[in-house]
C-alpha positions as CSV (number, residue, x, y, z in Angstrom):
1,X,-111.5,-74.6,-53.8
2,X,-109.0,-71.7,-54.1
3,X,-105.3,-72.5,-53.0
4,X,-102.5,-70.3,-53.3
5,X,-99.0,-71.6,-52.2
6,X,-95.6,-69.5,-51.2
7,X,-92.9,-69.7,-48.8
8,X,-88.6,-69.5,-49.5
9,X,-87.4,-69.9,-52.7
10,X,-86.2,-73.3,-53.0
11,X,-88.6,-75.3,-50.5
12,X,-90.6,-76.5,-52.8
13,X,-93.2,-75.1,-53.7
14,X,-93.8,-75.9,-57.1
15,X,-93.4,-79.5,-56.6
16,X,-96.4,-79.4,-54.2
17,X,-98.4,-77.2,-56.9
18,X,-97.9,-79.9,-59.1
19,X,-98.7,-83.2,-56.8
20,X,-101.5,-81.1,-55.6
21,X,-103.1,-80.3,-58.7
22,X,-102.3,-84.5,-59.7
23,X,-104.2,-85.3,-57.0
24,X,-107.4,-83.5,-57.1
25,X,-107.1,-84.1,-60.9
26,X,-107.3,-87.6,-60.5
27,X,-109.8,-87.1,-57.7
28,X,-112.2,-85.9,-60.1
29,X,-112.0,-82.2,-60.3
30,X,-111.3,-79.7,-62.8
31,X,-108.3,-78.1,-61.6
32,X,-106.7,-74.9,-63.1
33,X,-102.8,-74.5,-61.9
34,X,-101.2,-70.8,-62.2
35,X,-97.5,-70.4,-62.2
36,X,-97.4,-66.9,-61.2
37,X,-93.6,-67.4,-60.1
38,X,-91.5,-66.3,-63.1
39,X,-88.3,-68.5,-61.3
40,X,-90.4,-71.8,-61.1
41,X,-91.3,-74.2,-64.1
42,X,-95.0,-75.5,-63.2
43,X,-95.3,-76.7,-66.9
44,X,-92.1,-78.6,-67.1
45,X,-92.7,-80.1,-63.5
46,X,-96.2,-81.3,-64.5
47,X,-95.1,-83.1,-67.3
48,X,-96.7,-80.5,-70.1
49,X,-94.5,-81.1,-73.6
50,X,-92.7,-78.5,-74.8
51,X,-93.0,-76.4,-71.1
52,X,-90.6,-73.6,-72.6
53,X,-92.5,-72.3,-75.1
54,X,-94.9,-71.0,-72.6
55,X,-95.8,-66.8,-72.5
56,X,-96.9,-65.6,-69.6
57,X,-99.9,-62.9,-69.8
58,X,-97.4,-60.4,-68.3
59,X,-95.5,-60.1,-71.4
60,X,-98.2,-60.4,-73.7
61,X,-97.4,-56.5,-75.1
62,X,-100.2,-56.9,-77.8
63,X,-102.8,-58.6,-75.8
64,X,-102.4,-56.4,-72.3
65,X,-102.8,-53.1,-74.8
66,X,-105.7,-54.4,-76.6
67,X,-107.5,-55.3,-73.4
68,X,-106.6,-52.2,-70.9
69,X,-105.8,-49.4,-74.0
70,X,-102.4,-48.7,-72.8
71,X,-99.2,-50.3,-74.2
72,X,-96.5,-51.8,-71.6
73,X,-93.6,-49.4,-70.9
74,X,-95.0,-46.4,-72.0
75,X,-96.2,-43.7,-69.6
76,X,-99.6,-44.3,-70.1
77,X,-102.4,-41.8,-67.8
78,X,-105.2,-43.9,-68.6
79,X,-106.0,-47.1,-69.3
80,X,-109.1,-50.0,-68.4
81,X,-108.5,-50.9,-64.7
82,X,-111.3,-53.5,-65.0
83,X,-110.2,-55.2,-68.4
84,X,-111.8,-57.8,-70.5
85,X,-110.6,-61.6,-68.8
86,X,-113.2,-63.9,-68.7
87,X,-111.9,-65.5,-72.2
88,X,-108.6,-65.3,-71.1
89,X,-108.2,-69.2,-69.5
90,X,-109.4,-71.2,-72.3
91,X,-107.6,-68.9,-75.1
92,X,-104.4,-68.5,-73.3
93,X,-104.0,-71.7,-71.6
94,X,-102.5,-75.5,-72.1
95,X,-103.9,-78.6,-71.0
96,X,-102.1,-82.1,-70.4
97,X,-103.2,-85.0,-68.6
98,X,-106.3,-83.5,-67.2
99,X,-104.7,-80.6,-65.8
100,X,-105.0,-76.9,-66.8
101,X,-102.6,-75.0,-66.8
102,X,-101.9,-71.0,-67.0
103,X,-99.0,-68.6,-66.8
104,X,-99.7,-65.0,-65.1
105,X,-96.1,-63.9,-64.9
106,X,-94.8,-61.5,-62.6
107,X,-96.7,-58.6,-61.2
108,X,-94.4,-55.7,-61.5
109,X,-94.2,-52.8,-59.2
110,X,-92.7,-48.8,-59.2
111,X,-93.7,-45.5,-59.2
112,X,-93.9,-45.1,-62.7
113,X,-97.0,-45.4,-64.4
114,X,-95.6,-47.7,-67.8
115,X,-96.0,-50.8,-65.4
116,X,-99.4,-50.4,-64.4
117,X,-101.3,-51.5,-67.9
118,X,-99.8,-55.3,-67.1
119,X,-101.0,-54.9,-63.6
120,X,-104.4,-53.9,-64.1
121,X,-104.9,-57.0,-66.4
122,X,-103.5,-59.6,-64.3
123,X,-105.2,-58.1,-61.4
124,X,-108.5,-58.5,-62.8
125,X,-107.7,-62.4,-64.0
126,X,-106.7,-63.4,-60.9
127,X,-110.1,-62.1,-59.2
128,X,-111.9,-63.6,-62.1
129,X,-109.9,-66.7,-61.3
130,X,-110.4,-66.8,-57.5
131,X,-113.9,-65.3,-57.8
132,X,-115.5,-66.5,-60.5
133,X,-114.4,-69.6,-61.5
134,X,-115.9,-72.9,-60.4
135,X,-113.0,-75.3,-60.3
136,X,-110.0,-76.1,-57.9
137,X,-107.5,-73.2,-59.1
138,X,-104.1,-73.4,-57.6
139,X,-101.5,-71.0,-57.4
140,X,-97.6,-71.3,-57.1
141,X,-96.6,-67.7,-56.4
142,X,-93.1,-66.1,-55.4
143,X,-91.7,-65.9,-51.9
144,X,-94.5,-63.6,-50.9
145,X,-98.7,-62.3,-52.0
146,X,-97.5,-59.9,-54.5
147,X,-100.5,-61.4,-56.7
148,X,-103.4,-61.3,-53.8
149,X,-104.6,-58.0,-53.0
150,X,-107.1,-57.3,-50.2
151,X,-110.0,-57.6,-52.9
152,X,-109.3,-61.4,-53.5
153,X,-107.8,-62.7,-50.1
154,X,-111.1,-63.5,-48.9
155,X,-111.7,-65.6,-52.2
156,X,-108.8,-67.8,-51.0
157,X,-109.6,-71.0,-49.2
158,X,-106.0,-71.7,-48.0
159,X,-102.7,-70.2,-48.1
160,X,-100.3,-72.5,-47.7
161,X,-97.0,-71.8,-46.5
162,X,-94.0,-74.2,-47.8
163,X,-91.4,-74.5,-45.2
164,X,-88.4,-76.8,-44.8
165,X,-86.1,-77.5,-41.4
166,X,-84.5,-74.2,-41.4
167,X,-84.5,-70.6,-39.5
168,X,-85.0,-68.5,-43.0
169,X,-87.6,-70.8,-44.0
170,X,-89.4,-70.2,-41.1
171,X,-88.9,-66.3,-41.0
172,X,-90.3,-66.1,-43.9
173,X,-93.3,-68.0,-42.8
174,X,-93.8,-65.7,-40.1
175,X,-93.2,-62.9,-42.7
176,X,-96.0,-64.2,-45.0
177,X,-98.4,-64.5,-42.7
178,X,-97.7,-60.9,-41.5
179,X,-98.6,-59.7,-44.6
180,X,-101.4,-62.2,-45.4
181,X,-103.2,-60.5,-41.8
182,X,-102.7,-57.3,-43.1
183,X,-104.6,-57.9,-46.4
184,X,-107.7,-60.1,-44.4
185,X,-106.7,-63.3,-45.4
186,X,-106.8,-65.8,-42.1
187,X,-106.5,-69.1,-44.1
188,X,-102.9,-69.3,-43.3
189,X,-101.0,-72.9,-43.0
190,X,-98.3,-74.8,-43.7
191,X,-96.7,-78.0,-45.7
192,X,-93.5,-79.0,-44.3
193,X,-91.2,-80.1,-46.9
194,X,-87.5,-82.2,-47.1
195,X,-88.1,-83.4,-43.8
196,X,-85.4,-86.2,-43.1
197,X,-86.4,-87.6,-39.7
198,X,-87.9,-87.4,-36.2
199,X,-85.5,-84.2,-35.5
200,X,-86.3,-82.3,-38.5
201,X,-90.6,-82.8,-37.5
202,X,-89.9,-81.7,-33.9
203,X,-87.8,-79.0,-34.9
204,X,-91.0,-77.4,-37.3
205,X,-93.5,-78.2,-34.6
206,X,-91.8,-76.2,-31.8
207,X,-91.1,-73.2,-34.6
208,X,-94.2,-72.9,-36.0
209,X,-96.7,-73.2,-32.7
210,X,-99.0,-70.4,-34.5
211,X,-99.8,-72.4,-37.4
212,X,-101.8,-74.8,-39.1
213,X,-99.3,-78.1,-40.2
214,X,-101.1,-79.5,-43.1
215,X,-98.9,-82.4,-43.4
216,X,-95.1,-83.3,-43.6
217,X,-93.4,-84.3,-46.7
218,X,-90.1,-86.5,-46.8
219,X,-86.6,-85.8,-48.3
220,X,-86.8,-88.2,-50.6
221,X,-83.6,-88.8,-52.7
222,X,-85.2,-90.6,-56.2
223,X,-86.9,-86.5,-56.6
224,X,-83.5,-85.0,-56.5
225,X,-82.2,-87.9,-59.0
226,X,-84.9,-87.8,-61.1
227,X,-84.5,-84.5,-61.8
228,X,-81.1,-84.9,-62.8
229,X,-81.9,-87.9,-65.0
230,X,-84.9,-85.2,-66.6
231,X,-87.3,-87.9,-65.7
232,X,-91.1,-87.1,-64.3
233,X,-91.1,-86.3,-60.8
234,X,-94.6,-86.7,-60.3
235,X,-94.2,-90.5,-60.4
236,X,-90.8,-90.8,-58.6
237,X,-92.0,-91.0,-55.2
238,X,-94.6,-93.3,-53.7
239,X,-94.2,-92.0,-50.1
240,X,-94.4,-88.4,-50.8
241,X,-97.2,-88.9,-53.2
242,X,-99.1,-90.5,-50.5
243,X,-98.2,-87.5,-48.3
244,X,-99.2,-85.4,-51.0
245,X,-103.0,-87.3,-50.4
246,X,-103.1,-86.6,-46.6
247,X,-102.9,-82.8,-47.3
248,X,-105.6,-83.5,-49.5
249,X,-107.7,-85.0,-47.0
250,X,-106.8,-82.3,-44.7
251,X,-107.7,-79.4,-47.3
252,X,-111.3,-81.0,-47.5
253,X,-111.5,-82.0,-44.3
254,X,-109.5,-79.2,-41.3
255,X,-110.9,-82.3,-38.7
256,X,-108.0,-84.0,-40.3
257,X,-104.7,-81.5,-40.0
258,X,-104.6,-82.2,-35.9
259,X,-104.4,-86.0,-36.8
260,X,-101.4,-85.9,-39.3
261,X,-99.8,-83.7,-36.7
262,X,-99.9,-86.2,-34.1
């Protein structure tokens, strides 16, 4: 299973990443998480030791020219658009507690050709990734698809949209799934998140009548003071933990989502 997960900075969305990939780690798969949002720490929030130290493949200078022939920043007319990748997991990746984990940095855009070598090369990891890989890979992106291109959308099992109770959180919903259309990828739902009561659920449900609601995820104070304390959110909350296992069961099974809804 493929699962790529965006929505409003802020709502969440590496938290789910994380409990996601916990869940089908300890469900018996081999799951591969990508932070592809350079504003998120996937490594610190999962627990891996000394998180900080992590390079993303973006702002590997050496290793992008070596694989595409063109050196980042510098007007380059040619370089490899289908680069060298399939080594590129195990040699440039961490693993802790039974979870993989890889960083792909941003994917930079402009009209100038010096930031094309670094897209080329992520480009082709991420369908190599999606595609070729057989494991659960997860990716936390930023508040859009910069990183899915019509070539890999189809690869996707699930996007999944992380909303809270909110009108911008919602827009940009609706805004993601505008562009996910236009790019063929159809697997479009969402996880609501910091939902506080009966108000906040009713309020997301008359919103969002064109999607898919994968589950519903309570505000749950002890993740805001564990973070605080620095102590591992993964482990801080029974209740959204086993919310975190019904969107499981709903990934596996769709039968399920119209269940958890009701």
């Amino acid at each position: 299973m493929k699962i790529a997960v965006t929505g409003k900075g802020g709502v969440g969305k590496t938290l789910l990443t994380a409990l996601l990939a916990k869940v089908f780690s300890e469900a018996g798969y081999s799951v591969l998480a990508i932070d592809a949002d350079p504003d998120a720490n996937l490594a610190a929030t999962l627990g891996f030791p000394d998180s900080d130290k992590m390079v993303p493949i973006s702002e590997m200078s050496a290793l992008i020219e070596e694989r595409t022939g063109a050196r980042p920043g510098q007007i380059a007319p040619y370089y490899r658009l289908n680069p060298k990748v399939d080594d590129l997991p195990e040699k440039y990746s961490i693993i802790y507690d039974g979870i993989r984990l890889m960083a792909m940095g941003r994917i930079k855009r402009g009209g100038t050709g010096c930031y094309c070598p670094e897209g080329a090369l992520l480009q082709a990891l991420l369908i190599h990734l999606l595609v070729v890989r057989d494991e659960v890979v997860i990716l936390d992106m930023e508040a859009g698809i910069e990183h899915l291109a019509r070539g890999t959308a189809k690869a996707v099992d699930k996007l999944i949209v992380v909303v809270e109770p909110g009108r911008r959180s919602i827009e940009t919903a609706y805004r993601i799934d505008e562009l996910a259309q236009d790019i063929g990828l159809l697997n479009v739902a969402v996880v609501a998140n910091k939902v506080r009561n009966q108000s906040d659920r009713k309020f997301l449900l008359s919103n969002l009548p064109d999607f898919k609601i994968l589950g519903f995820i309570p505000y749950d104070q002890a993740i805001v003071e564990a973070d605080l304390a620095n102590l591992p959110l993964l482990d801080s909350s029974q209740q959204i933990i086993n919310e975190i296992r019904n969107i499981y069961q709903a990934l596996l099974s769709p039968a399920k989502v119209q269940s958890l809804i009701n």
